[in-house]
C-alpha positions as CSV (number, residue, x, y, z in Angstrom):
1,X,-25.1,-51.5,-8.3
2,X,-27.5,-48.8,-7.1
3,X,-24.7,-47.1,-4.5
4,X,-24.5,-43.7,-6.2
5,X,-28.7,-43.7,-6.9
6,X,-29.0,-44.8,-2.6
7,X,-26.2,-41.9,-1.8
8,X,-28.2,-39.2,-4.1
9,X,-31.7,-40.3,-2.4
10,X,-30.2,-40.1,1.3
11,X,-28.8,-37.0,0.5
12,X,-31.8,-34.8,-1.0
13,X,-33.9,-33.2,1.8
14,X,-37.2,-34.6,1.1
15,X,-36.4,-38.4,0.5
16,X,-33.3,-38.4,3.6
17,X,-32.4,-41.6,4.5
18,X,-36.4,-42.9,4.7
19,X,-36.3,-43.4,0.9
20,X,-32.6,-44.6,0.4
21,X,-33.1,-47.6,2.9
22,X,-36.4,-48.8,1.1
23,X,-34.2,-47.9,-2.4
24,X,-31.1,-49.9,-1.2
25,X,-33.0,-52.9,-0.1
26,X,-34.8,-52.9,-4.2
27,X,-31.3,-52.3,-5.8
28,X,-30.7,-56.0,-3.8
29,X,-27.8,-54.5,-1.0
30,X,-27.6,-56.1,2.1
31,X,-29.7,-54.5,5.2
32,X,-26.4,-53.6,6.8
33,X,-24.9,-51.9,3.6
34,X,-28.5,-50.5,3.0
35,X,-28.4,-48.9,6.5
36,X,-24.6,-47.5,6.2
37,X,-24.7,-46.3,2.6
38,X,-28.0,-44.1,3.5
39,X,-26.9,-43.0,7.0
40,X,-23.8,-41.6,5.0
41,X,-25.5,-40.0,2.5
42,X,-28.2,-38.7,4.7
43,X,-25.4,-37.1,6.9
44,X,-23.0,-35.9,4.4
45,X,-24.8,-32.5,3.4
46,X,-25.6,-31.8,7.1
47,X,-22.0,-30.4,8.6
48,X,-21.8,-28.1,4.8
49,X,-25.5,-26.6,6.1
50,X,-24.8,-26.1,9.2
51,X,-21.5,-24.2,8.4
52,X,-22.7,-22.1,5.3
53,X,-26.7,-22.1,5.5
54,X,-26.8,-18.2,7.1
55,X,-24.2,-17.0,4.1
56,X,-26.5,-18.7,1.3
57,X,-29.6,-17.3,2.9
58,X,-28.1,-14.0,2.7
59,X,-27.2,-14.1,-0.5
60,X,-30.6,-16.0,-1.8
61,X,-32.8,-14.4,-0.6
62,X,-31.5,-11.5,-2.0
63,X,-33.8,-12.8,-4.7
64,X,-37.7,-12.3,-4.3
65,X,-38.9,-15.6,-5.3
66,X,-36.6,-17.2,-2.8
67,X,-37.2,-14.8,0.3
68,X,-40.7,-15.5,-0.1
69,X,-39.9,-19.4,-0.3
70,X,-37.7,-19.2,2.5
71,X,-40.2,-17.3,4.8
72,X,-43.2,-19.9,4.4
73,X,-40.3,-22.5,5.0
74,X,-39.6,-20.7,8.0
75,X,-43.4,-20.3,9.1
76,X,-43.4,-24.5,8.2
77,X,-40.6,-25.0,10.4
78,X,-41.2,-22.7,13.2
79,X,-44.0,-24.8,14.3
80,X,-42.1,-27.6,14.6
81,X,-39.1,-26.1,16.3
82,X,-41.1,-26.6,19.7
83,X,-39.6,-29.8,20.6
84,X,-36.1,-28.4,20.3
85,X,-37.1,-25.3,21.7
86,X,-38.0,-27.2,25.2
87,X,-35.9,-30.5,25.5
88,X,-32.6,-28.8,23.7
89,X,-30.3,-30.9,22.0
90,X,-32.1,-34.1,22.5
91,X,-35.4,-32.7,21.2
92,X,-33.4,-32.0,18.5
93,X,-32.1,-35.8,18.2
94,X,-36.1,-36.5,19.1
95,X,-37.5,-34.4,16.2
96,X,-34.8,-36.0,13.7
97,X,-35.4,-39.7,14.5
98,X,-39.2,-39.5,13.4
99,X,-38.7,-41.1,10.3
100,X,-42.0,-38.8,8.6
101,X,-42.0,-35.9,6.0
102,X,-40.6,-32.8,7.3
103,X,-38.5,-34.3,10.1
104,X,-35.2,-35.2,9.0
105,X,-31.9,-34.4,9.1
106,X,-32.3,-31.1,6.3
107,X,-35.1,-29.6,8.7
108,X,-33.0,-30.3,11.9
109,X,-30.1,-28.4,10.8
110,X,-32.6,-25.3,9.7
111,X,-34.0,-25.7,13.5
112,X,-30.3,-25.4,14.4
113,X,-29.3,-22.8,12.3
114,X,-32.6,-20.5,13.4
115,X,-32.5,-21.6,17.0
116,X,-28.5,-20.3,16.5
117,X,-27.4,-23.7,18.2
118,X,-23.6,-24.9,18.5
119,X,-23.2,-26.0,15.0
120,X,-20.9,-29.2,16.6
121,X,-23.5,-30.3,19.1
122,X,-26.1,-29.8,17.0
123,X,-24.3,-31.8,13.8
124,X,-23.5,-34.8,16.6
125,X,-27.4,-34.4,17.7
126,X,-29.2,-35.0,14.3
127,X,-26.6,-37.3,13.1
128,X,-27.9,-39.7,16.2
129,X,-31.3,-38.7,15.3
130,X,-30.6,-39.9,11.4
131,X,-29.3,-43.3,13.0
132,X,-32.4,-44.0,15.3
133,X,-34.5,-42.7,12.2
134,X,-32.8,-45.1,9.8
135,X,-33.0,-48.1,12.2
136,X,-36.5,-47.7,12.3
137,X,-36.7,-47.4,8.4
138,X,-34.8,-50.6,8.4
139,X,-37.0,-52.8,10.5
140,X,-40.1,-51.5,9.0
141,X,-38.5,-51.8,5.2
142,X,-37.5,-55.8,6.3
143,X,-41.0,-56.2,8.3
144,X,-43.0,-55.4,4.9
145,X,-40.1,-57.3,2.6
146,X,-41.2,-60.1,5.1
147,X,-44.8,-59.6,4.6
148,X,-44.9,-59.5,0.9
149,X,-42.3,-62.6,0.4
């Protein structure tokens, strides 16, 4: 029970895999099952952004709203780009593994895309990011499960 919710909650780009671990552990799953159920839906979106994010911006932001959403996204993002910017592809694993808002898998493939990375290397990058991030997410989710029981 709770496998479709934990897939859903890896997948959206603000909860990633840092709220489907936490999720999966509540819905009673095993850590391991927690870990691999929200790795794969963290990761699943990632190779359709990578491949189709510059055709849907071109399209969206054909619409006001959304080219003025997308540029303070962009402005938001830009600042954080930094790290890629000067350690390459493993800033971009770097940047990815810090399970905190804003540094996920979703932001990593918009570095990518605006950096104009290798859409491979950089899918191979944050999905090792997304595996260091949800090991940490783990420990600490069983440290506090330890604390409170």
């Amino acid at each position: 029970m709770g496998i479709i919710e934990v897939l859903i909650i890896s997948a959206m780009p603000v909860s990633e895999i840092r709220g489907g671990i936490p999720l999966a552990l509540y819905f009673g799953l095993n850590p391991i099952e927690a870990y691999i159920i929200s790795f794969l839906g963290n990761i699943a979106p990632i190779p359709l952004l990578l491949i189709f994010l510059d055709k849907f911006i071109k399209i969206a932001c054909k619409i006001s709203v959304v080219d003025k959403f997308y540029g303070k996204i962009v402005q938001h993002v830009s600042k954080r780009k930094r790290i890629v910017e000067k350690y390459g592809y493993i800033g971009l694993t770097m940047f990815v593994a810090v399970p905190l808002p804003v540094t996920g898998a979703w932001t990593g493939a918009l570095i990518a895309f605006l950096l104009q990375l290798n859409k491979l290397k950089s899918f191979i990058y944050i999905t090792l990011g997304v595996l260091v991030s949800g090991l940490i997410v783990l420990l600490t989710s069983l440290g506090f499960l330890k604390i409170l029981s």
